[in-house]
C-alpha positions as CSV (number, residue, x, y, z in Angstrom):
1,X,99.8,87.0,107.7
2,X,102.7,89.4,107.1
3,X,101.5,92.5,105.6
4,X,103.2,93.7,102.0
5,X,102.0,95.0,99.0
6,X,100.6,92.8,97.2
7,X,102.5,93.3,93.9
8,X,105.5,95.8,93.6
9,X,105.8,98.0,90.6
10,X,108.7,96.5,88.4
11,X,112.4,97.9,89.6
12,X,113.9,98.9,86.6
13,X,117.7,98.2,86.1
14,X,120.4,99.9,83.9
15,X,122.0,98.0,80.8
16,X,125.6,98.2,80.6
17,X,125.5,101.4,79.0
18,X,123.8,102.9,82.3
19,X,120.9,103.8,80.0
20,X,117.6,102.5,81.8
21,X,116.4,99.0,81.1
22,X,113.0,100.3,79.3
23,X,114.9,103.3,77.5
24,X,115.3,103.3,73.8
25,X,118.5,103.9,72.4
26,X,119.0,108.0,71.9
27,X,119.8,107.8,68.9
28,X,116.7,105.4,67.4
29,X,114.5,107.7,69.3
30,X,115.6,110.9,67.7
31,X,115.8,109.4,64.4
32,X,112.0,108.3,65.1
33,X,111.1,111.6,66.5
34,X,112.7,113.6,63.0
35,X,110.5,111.0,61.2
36,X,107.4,111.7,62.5
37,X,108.3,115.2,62.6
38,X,108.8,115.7,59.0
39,X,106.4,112.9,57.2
40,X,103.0,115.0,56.6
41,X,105.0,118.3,55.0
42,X,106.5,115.0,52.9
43,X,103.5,113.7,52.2
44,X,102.0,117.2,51.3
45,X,104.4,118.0,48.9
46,X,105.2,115.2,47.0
47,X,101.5,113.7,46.5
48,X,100.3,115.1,43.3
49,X,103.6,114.5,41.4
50,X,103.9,110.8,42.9
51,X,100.3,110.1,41.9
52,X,101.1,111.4,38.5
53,X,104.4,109.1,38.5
54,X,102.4,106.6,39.5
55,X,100.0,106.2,36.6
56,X,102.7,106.3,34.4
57,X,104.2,103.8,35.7
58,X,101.1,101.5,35.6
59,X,100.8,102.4,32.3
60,X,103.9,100.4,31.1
61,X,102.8,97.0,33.4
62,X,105.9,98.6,36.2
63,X,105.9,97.6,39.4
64,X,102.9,98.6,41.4
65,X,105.1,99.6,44.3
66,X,104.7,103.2,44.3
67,X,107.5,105.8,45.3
68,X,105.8,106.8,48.5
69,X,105.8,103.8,49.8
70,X,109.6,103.0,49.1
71,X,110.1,106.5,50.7
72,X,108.5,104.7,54.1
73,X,111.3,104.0,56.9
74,X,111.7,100.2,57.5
75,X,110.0,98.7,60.7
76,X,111.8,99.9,63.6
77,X,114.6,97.4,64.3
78,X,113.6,94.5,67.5
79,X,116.6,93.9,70.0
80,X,118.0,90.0,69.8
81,X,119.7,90.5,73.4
82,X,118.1,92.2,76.8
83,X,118.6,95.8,76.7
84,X,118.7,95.5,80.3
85,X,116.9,94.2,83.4
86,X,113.7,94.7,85.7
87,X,112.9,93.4,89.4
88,X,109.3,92.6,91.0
89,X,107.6,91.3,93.7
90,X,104.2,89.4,92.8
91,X,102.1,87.1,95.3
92,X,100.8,83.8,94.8
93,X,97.3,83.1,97.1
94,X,96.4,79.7,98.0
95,X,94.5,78.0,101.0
96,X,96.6,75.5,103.4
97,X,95.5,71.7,102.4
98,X,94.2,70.1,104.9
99,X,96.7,67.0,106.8
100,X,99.9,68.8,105.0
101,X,101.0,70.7,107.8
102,X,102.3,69.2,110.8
103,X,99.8,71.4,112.9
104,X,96.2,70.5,112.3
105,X,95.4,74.5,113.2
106,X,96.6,75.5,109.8
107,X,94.7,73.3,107.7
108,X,92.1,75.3,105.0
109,X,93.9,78.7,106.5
110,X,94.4,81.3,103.6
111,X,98.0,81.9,102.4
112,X,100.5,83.2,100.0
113,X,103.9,83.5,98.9
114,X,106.3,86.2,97.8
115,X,107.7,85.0,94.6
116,X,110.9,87.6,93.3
117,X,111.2,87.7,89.3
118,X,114.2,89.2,87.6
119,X,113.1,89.8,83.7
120,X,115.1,90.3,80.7
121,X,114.2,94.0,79.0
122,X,114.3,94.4,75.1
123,X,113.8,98.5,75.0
124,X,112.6,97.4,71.4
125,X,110.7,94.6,71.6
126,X,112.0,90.9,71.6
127,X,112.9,89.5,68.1
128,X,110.5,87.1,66.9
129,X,113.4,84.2,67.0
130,X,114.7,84.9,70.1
131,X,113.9,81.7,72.6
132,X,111.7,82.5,75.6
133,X,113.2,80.6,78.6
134,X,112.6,80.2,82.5
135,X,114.2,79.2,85.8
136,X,112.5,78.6,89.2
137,X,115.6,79.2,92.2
138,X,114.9,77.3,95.3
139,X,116.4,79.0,98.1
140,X,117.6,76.7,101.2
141,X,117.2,76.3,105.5
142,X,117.5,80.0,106.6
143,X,118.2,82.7,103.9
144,X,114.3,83.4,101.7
145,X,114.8,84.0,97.5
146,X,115.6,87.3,96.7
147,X,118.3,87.7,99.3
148,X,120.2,84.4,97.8
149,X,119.5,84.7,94.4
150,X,119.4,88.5,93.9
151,X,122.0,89.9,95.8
152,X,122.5,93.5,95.0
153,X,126.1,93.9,95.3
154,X,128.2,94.9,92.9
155,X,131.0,92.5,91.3
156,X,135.0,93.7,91.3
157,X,134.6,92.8,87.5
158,X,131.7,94.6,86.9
159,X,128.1,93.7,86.9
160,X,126.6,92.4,90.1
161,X,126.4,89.5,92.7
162,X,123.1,88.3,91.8
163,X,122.6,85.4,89.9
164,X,119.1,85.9,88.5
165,X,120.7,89.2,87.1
166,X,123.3,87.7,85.5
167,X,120.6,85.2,83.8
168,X,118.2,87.8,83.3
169,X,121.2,89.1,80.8
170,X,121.6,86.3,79.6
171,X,117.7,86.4,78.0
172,X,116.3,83.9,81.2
173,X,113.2,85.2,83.4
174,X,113.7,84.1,87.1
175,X,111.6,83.4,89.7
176,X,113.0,83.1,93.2
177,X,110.0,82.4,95.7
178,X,110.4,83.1,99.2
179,X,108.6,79.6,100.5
180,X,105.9,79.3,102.9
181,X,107.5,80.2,106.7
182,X,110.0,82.7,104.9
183,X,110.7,86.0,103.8
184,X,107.3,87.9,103.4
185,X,105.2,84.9,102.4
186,X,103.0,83.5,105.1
187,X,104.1,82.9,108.6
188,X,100.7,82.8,110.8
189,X,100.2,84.7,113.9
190,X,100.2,81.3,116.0
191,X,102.9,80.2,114.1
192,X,105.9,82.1,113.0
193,X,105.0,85.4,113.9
194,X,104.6,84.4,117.7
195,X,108.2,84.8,119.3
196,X,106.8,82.4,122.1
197,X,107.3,79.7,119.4
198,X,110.8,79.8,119.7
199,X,112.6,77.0,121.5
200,X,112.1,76.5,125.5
201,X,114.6,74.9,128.3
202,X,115.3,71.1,127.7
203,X,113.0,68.4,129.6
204,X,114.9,66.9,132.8
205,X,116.5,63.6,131.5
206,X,113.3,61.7,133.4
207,X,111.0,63.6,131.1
208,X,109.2,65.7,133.3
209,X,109.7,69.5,133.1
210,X,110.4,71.8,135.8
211,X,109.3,75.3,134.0
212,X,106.2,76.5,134.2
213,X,105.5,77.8,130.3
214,X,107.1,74.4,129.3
215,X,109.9,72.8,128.1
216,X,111.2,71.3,124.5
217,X,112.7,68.4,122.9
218,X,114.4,69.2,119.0
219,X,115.7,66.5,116.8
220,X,118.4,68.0,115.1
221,X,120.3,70.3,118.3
222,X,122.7,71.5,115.7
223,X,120.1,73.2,113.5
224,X,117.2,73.7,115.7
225,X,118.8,74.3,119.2
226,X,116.8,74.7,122.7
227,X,116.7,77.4,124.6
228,X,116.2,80.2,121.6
229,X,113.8,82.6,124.3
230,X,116.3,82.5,126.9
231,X,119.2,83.1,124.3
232,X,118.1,85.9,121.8
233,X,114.2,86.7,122.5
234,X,114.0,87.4,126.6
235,X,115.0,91.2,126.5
236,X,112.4,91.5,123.1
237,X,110.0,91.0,122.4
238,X,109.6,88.9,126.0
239,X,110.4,91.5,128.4
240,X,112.2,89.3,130.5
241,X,109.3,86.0,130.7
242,X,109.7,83.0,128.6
243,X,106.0,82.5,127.0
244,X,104.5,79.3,126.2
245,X,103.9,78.0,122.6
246,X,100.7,78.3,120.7
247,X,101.9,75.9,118.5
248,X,103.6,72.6,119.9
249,X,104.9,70.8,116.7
250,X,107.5,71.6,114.1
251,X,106.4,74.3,111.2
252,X,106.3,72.0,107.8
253,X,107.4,68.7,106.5
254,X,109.1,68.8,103.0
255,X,106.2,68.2,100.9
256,X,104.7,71.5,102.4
257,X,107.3,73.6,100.2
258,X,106.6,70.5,96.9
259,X,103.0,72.0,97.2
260,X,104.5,75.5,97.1
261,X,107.4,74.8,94.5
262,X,104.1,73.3,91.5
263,X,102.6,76.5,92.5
264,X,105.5,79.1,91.5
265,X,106.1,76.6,88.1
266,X,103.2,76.9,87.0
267,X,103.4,81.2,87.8
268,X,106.3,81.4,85.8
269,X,105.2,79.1,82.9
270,X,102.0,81.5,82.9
271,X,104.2,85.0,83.0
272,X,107.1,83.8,81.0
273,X,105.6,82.2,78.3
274,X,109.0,80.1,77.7
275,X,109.1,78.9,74.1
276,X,109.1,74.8,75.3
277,X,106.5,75.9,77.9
278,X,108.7,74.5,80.3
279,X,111.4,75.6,82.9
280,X,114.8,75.1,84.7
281,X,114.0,74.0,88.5
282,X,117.4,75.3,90.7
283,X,118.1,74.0,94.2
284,X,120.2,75.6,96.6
285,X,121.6,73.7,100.0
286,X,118.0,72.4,101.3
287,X,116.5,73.5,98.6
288,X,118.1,70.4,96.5
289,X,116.0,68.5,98.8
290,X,113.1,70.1,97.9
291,X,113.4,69.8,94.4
292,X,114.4,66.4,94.5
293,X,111.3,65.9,96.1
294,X,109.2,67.8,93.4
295,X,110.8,65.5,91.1
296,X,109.9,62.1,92.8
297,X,107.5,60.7,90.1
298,X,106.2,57.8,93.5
299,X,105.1,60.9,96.0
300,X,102.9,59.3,98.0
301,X,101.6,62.6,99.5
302,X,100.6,65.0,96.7
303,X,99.2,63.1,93.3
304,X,99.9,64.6,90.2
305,X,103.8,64.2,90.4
306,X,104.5,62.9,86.4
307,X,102.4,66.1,85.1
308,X,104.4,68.6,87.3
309,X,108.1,66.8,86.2
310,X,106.5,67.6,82.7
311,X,106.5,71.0,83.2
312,X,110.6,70.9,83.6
313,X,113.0,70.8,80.7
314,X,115.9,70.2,83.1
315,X,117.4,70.4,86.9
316,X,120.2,72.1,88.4
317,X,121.6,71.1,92.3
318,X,123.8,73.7,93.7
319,X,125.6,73.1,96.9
320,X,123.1,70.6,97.7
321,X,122.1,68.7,100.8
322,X,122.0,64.9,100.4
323,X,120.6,61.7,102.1
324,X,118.0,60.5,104.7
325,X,114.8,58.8,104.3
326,X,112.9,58.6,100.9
327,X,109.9,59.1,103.4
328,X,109.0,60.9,106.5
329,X,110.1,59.1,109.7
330,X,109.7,60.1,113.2
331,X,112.9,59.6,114.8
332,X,113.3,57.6,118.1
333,X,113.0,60.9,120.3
334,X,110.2,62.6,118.1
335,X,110.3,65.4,115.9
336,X,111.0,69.6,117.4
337,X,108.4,70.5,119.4
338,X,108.6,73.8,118.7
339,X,108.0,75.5,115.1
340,X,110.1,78.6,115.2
341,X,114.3,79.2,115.1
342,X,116.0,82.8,115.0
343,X,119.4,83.7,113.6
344,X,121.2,86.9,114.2
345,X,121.1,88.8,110.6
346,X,125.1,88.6,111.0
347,X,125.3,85.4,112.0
348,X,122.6,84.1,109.0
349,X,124.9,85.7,106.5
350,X,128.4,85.4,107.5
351,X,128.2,81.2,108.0
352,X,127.7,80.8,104.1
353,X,131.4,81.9,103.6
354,X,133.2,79.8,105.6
355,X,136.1,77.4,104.5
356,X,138.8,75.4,106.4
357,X,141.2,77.7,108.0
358,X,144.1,76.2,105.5
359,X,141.7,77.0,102.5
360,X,141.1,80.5,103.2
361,X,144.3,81.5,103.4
362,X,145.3,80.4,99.8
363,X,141.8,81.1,98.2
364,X,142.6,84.9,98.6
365,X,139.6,87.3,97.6
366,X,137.2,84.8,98.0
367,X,134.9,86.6,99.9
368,X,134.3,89.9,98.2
369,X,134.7,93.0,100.4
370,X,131.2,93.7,101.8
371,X,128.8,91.7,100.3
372,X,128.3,89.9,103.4
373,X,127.2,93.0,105.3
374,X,124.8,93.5,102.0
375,X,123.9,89.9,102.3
376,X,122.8,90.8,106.0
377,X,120.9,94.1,104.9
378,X,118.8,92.5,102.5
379,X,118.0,89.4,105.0
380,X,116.7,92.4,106.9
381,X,114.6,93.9,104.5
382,X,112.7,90.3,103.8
383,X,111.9,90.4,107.5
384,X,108.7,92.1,109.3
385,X,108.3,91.0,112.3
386,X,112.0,89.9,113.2
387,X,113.8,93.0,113.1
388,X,112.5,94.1,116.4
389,X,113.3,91.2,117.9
390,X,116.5,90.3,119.9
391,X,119.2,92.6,121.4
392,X,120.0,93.0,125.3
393,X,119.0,96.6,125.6
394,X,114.9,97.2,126.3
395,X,113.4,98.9,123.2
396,X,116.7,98.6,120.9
397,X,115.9,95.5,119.0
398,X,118.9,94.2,116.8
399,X,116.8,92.3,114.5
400,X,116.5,88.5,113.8
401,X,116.1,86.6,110.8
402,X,113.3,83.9,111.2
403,X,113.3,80.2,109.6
404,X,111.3,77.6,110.4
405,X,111.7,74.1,111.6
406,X,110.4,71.0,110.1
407,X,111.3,67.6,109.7
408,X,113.8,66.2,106.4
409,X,113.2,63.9,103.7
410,X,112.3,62.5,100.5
411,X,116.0,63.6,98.7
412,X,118.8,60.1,98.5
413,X,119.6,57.7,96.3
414,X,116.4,56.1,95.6
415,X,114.9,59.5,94.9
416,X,117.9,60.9,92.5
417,X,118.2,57.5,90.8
418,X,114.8,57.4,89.5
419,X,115.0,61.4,88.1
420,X,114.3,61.9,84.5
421,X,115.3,65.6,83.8
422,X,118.6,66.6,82.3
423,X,120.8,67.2,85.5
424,X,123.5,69.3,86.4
425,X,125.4,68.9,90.2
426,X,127.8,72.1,91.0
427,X,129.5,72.3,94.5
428,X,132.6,73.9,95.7
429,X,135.7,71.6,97.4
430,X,135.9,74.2,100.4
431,X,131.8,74.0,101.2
432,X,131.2,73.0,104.4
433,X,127.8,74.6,104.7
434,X,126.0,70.8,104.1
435,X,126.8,67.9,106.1
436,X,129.0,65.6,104.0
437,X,130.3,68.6,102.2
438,X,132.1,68.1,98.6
439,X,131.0,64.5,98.5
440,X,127.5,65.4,98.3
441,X,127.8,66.4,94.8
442,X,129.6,63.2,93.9
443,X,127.3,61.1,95.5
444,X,124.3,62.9,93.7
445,X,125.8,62.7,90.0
446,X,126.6,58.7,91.2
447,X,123.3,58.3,91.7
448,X,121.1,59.3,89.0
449,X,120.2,56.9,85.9
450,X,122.6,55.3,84.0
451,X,120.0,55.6,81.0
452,X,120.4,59.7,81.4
453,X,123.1,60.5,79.3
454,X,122.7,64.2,80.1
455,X,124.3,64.4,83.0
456,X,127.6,66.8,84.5
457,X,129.3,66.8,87.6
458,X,130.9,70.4,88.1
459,X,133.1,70.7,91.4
460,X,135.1,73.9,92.0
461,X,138.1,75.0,94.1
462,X,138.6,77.8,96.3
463,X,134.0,77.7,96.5
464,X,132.7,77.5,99.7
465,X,128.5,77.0,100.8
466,X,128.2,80.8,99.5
467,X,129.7,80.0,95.6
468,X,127.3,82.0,93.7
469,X,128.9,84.9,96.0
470,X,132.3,84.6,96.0
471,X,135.3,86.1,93.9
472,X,139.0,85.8,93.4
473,X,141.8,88.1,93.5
474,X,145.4,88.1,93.8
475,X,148.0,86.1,91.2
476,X,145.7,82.9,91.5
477,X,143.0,84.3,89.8
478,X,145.6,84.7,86.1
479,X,145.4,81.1,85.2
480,X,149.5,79.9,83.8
481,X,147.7,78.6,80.9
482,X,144.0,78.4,80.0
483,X,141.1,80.8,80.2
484,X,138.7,80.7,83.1
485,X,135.4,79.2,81.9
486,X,132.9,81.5,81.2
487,X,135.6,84.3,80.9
488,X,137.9,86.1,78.0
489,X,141.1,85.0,77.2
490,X,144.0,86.7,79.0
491,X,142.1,88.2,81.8
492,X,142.0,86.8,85.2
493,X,138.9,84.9,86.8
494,X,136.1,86.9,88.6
495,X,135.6,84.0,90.7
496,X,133.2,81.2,91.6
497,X,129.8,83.3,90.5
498,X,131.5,84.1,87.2
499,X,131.7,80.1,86.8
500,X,127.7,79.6,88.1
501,X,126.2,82.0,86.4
502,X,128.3,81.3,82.9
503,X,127.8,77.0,83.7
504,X,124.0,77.9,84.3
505,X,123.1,80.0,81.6
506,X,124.6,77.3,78.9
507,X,122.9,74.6,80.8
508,X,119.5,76.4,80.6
509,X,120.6,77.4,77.4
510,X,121.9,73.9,75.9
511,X,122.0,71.3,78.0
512,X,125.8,71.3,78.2
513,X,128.7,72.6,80.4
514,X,132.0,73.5,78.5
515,X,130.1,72.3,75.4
516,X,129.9,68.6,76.6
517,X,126.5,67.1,77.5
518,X,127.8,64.3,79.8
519,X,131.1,64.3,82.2
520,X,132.4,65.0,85.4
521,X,134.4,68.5,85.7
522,X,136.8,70.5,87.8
523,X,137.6,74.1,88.2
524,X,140.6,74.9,89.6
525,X,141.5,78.1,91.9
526,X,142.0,79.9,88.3
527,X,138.9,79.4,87.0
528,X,139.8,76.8,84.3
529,X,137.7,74.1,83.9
530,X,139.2,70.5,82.7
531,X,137.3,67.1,82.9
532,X,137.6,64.6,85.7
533,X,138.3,61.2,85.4
């Protein structure tokens, strides 16, 4: 397994003030400090006259609340809103069950996942009224947790990139696990970690092979292409000499990250403590799939389905993959045989952005200046083994991000029609990171119950694959009449991660988008919502 610490001392993050999350304010503290300071020469002085006050007082049936006690400060006031933030790292342990992976050499092998939690701070405790809540973020094919969900970038408006900050602020604990295969959770030395799992040479078109470590058959060449040694490994870790695979079959089936998603619920239910004893479950790109899965009350692979959809007060699908099987089906030329794909850090980060040439020439400033390159830095620091891998020059690895492969299902309209939590669909026009694109979104919301009556559709313009990144600037972003949702009237829009995090903390919050509990919405390229027909 990777090596990591097993938990990370909490990152503490600066309110808007700049004063630490965990600091009180100055002037509370010195007031509390003067207090304590002066309070026994009080005490000394006035307790013989107070007594005598006191008996007086009794005397003629007054109230039996002495003057020493009304001298007492009040209790020291609780904060209703965060104070700030705090980041961590914590593991989750667990032993592979058996038949679940694809490759029987796994089965009953110990291993864990990196889960990333973003807390709200209250430098003076939480107010007893204040609602405990949760969200679980689901990250998708490539990129693990905390580089999607907490990018630490800072925002042209102020603030940051990073989603679970901006809920965090918003009073919502969130967990972002890096699932089984990714990040720092568990890869396995015959799996992951073994660069001579990457992808071979093809067969010949007869079906024999004519290499002597072996050749490879994938069944998605777009996504899982052949030929990964020759292309980016050879020079290192290969030193020239393609290797042969210890493992012969693709990493992990769907259900594999199901198993992984209960786990991290149940973690946050346990260190959250939200008030319902429930939480938000967030799917981004494939990892719409993955909760559609979790949410698939028939799962004929992992029992227990209707307690775990118990356990979630309502769903959000964010740029979401759709369609396939309901189950898992070999396709006519067999699944990868192979378990392991590598992506340039570069290359990893900079595909999210993309748009249709025509698009991003009018949606000016939607990618932010340098948040890709972070984007890149952080899919760096999530990796161990990777980043000395690849490169042409001996011993001047550039680094690769590693993913695994595995075979898709169990997310269509048989899956999304039957789901019973609350659901909100957001997707940008301009994403071209899913197959099907915009029309993914549509066909989800299409889809689901016409018995759930809390349901939105929220499509916006000028978003591409990386939405919950991306900004605005220019005169587009000053809508001619309206306010951007989420924003202040008579300022311009921040840009599609204003809009997500704003549309996600009021669904977390209340169920609705722009106050409505049902419809189907669009944002334009100033930010202003409206509803769609």
């Amino acid at each position: 397994m990777d090596s990591a610490p097993e938990n990370s001392a909490p990152e503490s993050r600066a309110n808007a003030s700049g004063r630490p999350a965990n600091q009180r304010p100055e002037r509370a503290e010195r007031g509390r400090r003067a207090w304590t300071g002066k309070r026994h020469k009080f005490r000394a002085r006035t307790r013989w006259p107070l007594l005598g006050i006191c008996l007086i007082m009794s005397a003629f049936g007054s109230a039996t609340t002495s003057m020493a006690a009304a001298a007492k400060p009040s209790a020291e006031q609780c904060d209703e809103v965060p104070t700030g933030v705090a980041a961590s790292n914590h593991f989750l342990t667990f032993r592979m069950p058996p038949g679940l992976m694809p490759d029987p050499q796994f089965n009953r092998r110990p291993a864990r996942i990196q889960v990333h939690r973003v807390r709200p701070v209250y430098a003076n405790g939480r107010c007893p009224g204040v609602t405990n809540r949760a969200a679980v973020l689901i990250h998708g094919r490539v990129q693990p947790g905390p580089a999607v969900f907490d990018l630490r970038h800072p925002a042209p408006e102020g603030g940051q990139l990073s989603a679970q900050e901006g809920l965090a602020r918003a009073g919502i604990d969130t967990f972002a696990p890096s699932l089984l295969g990714y990040g720092r959770s568990t890869r396995f030395e015959t799996g992951l970690d073994d660069p001579g799992n990457a992808s071979l040479r093809p067969f010949n078109v007869d079906g024999s092979c004519s290499w002597p470590e072996g050749c490879d058959r994938t069944h998605l060449p777009a996504v899982f292409p052949l030929d990964r040694q020759g292309e980016l490994l050879l020079t290192n870790p290969l030193g020239g000499q393609r290797r042969p695979h210890s493992s012969n079959v693709r990493f992990a089936r769907t259900d594999v990250w199901v198993r992984d998603i209960r786990q991290v619920i149940d973690d946050a239910i346990a260190r959250a403590q939200p008030t319902d004893g429930k939480v938000t479950l967030i799917g981004y790109s494939l990892g719409a799939e993955r909760v559609g899965r979790t949410l698939y009350a028939a799962n004929p692979v992992l029992a227990g389905s209707a307690e775990v959809i118990a356990k979630v007060n309502r769903t959000v699908f964010l740029s979401p993959i759709f369609g396939g099987p309901t189950e898992e089906t070999t396709p006519p030329g067999g699944f990868a045989t192979f378990p392991l794909h590598v992506t340039p850090f570069t290359t990893a980060a900079a595909g999210t952005w993309l748009m249709p040439p025509a698009r991003e020439a009018a949606c000016t400033g939607h990618v932010i200046p340098g948040s890709p390159e972070q984007f890149a830095a952080q899919l760096r620091q999530q990796e161990t083994v990777g980043r000395e891998w690849g490169g042409d020059a001996p011993d001047n690895p550039t680094g690769l991000t590693r993913s695994p492969t595995f075979s898709s299902y169990g997310w269509n309209t048989t899956v999304a029609g039957q789901l019973t939590p609350p659901t909100l669909v957001v997707q940008g026009f301009e994403d071209l990171g899913v197959p099907g694109g915009v029309a993914n979104s549509s066909a989800i919301f299409n889809a689901l119950p016409a018995s759930m009556t809390n349901k939105a559709l929220v499509q916006v313009r000028c978003a591409s694959h990386a939405l919950h990144l991306e900004g605005c600037s220019g005169p587009r972003c000053t809508p001619q009449s309206g306010t951007p949702y989420g924003g202040r009237p008579g300022e311009p829009w921040a840009g599609p991660h204003a809009t997500l995090k704003a549309a996600l903390t009021e669904w977390i919050k209340n169920g609705t988008f722009n106050g409505a509990t049902n419809g189907r919405f669009t944002v334009d390229e100033s930010g202003v919502a409206s509803a769609s027909p």
